[in-house]
C-alpha positions in Angstrom: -22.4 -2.6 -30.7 -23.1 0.8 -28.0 -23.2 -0.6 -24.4 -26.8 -0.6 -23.0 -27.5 2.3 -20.5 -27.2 1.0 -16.6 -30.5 1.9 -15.0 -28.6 2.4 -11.9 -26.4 4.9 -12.8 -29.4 6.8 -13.3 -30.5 7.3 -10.1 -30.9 10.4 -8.7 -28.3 12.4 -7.5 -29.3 12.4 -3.7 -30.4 8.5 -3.8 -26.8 8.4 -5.0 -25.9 10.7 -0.9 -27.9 8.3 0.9 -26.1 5.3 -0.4 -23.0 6.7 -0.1 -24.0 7.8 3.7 -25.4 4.5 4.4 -21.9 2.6 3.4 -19.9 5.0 5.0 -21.6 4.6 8.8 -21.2 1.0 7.8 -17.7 1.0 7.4 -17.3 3.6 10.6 -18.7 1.2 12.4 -16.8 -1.9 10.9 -13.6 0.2 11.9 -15.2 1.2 15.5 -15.8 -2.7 15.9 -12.1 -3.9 14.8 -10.6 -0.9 16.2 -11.7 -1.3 19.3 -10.8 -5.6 19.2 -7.2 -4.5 18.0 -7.0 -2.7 21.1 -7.8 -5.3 23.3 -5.3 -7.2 21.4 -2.8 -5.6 21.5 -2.7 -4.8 25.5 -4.0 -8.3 25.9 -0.5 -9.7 23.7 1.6 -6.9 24.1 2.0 -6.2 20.9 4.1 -3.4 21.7 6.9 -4.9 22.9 6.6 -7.6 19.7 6.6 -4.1 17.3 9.6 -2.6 19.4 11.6 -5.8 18.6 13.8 -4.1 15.8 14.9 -2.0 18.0 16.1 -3.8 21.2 19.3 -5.3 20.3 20.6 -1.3 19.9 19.2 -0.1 23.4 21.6 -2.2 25.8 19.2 -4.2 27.6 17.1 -0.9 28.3 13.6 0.4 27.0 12.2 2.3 25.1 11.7 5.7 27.6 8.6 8.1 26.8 8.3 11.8 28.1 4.7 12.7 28.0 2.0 10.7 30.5 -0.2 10.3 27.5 2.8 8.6 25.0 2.0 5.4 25.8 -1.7 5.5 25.4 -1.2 7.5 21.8 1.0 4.8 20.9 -1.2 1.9 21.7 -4.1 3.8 20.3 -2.0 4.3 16.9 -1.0 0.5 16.6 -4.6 -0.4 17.3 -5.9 1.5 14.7 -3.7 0.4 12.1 -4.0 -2.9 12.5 -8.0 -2.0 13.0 -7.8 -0.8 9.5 -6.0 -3.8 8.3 -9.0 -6.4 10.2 -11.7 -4.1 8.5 -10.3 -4.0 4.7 -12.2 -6.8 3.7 -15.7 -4.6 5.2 -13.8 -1.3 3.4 -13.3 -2.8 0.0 -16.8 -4.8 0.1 -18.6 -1.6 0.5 -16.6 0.9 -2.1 -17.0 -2.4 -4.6 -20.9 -2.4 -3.5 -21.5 1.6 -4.1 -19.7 1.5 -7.9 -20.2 -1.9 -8.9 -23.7 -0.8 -10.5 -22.0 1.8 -12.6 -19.5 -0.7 -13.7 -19.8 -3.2 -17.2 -19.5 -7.0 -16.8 -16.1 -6.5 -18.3 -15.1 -4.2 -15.8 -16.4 -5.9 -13.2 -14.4 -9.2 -13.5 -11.2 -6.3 -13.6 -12.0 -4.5 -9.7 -11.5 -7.6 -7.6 -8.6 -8.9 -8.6 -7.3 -5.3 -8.7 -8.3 -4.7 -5.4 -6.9 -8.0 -4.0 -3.5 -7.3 -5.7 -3.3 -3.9 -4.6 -3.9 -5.2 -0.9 -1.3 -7.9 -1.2 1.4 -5.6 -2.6 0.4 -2.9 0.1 0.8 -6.4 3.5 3.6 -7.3 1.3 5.9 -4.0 0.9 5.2 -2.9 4.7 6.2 -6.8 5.9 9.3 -6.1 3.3 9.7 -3.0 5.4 9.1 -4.4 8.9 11.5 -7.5 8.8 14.1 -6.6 6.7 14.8 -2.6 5.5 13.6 -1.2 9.6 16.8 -3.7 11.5 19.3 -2.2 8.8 18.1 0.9 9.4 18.1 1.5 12.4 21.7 -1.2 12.4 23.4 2.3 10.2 21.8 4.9 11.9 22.4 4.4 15.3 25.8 3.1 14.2 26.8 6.1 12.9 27.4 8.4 15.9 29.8 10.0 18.2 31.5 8.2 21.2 30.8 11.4 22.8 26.8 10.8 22.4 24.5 8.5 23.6 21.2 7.4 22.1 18.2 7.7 24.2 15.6 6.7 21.5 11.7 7.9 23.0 8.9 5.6 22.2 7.2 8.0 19.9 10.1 8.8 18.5 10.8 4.8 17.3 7.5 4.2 16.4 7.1 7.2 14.0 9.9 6.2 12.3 8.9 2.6 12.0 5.0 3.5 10.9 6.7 5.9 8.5 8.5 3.8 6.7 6.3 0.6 6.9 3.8 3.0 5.0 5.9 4.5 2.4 7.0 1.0 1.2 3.8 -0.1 1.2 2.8 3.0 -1.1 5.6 2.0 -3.0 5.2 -1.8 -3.7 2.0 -0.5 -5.2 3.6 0.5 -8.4 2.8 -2.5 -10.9 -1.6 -1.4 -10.0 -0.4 2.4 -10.8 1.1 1.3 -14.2 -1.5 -1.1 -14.9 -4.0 1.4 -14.6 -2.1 4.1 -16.6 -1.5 1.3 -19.3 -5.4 1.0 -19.3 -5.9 4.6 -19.7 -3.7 4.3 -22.2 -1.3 7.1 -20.9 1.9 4.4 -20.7 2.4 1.6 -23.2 5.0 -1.7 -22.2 6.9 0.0 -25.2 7.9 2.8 -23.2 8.3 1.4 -20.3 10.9 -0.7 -21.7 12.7 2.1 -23.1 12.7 3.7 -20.0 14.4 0.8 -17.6 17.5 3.1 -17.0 16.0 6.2 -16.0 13.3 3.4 -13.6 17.2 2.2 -12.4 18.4 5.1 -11.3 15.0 6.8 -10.0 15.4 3.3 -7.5 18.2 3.9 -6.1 17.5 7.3 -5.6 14.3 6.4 -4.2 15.9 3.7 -1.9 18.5 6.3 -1.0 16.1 8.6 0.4 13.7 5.9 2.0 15.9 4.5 3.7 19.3 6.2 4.7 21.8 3.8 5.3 25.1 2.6 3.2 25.2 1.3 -0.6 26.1 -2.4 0.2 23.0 -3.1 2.7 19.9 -0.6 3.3 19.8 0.9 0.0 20.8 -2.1 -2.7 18.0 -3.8 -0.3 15.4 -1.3 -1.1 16.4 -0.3 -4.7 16.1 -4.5 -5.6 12.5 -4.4 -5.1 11.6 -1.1 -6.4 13.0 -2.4 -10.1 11.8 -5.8 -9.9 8.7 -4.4 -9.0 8.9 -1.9 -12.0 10.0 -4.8 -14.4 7.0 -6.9 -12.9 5.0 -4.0 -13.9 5.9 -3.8 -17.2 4.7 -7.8 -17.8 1.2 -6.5 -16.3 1.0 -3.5 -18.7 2.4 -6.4 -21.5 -1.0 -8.5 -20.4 -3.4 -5.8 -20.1 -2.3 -3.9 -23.7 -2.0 -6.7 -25.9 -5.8 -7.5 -24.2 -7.2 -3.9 -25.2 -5.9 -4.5 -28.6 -7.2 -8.1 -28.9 -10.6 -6.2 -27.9 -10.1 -3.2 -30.2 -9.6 -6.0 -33.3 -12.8 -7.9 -32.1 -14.8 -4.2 -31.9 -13.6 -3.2 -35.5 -14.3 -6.9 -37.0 -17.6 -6.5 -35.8 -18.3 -3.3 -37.2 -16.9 -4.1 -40.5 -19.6 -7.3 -40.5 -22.0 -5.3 -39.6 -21.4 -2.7 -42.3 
């Protein structure tokens, strides 16, 4: 049976700019709103000095030193924003599922939410991974591993790129199992070849881990390289799920047919 045509997706193509400018000034000002209430946050709760934490057991009972007057304001203004982005995700993801939602089938519909939801639980999930348990390693190896005739005077901005850095790649990373679930739905990937291919996904993690996070086999790197398989093996149970259900749909579309015939 041929899908019935969507009346909305037929709109005309600058209806389809003003929407789309409409839902972007909307989410501007979502993020101008949360932005500007992480910011009062964080100088309000210091939440500086609770993101520096990681870091304090290797500076002797000093601080973190900054070099340019405007170091600390940049660094406040980049924690507020990120967790500003984080407060108005719920306004972000409301408003892209608002603008293609009428272009979307029932079917595909019920797919976008939980896809979304996952994909934002994976993305809290691999930065907090990041945060609490690959960052004190680290930084444990790195700063570790120096000469007696050097002494660390770790800057502000210095610490915090490095931290933001890698909360964000891991984050990027633990979204894997969304990135194979959509391939598997394009049908680019099948879970038959993904299961064939669980020594070259082993070796790509440690690798991966490796360069992530430097640090030594037995700690920074076996930590990271864990979660990158189990996340690739729990990504080949999703593609599993999602192929066997475009095949259960492909046997219901060609039984159909054939009655029809």
């Amino acid at each position: 049976m041929a899908k019935s045509a969507n009346p909305v997706t037929e709109m005309p193509f600058l209806d389809h700019l003003e929407e789309l400018r409409e839902r972007l000034i909307k989410v501007i000002v979502a993020l101008a709103i949360t932005v500007a209430a992480a910011f009062v946050l964080v100088v309000k709760f210091n939440a500086i000095a609770f993101l520096a934490q990681p870091i304090q057991p290797f500076l002797g009972g000093k601080k973190l030193v900054f070099t340019h007057p405007g170091d600390s304001f940049t660094i406040t203004m980049t924690v507020s924003l990120g967790i500003g982005f984080v407060l108005a995700a719920p306004v972000i993801l409301y408003q892209l599922w608002a603008f293609v939602s009428p272009a979307l089938y029932q079917r595909e519909k019920r797919i976008v939410i939980p896809v979304l939801v996952a994909a934002t639980f994976l993305f809290a999930l691999g930065a907090s991974a990041a945060y609490f348990l690959v960052l004190p390693f680290a930084l444990q190896f790195l700063l570790g591993f120096q000469s007696e005739a050097l002494e660390a005077m770790i800057t502000a901005r210095d610490y915090f790129d490095f931290a933001t850095s890698l909360c964000l790649v891991m984050g990027g990373v633990f979204e894997l199992p969304i990135l194979i679930v959509a391939l598997t739905a394009l049908g680019v990937v099948t879970p038959m070849q993904l299961r064939s291919w669980r020594r070259q996904a082993l070796v790509v993690s440690i690798v991966a881990a490796a360069i992530i996070t430097p640090g030594d086999l037995v700690t920074t790197t076996l930590m990271l390289m864990v979660p990158l398989y189990g996340l690739y093996e729990a990504s080949i149970i999703a593609s599993a799920i999602v192929h066997r259900r475009q095949q259960r749909r492909a046997m219901a579309a060609g039984a159909e047919q054939e009655a029809l015939a």
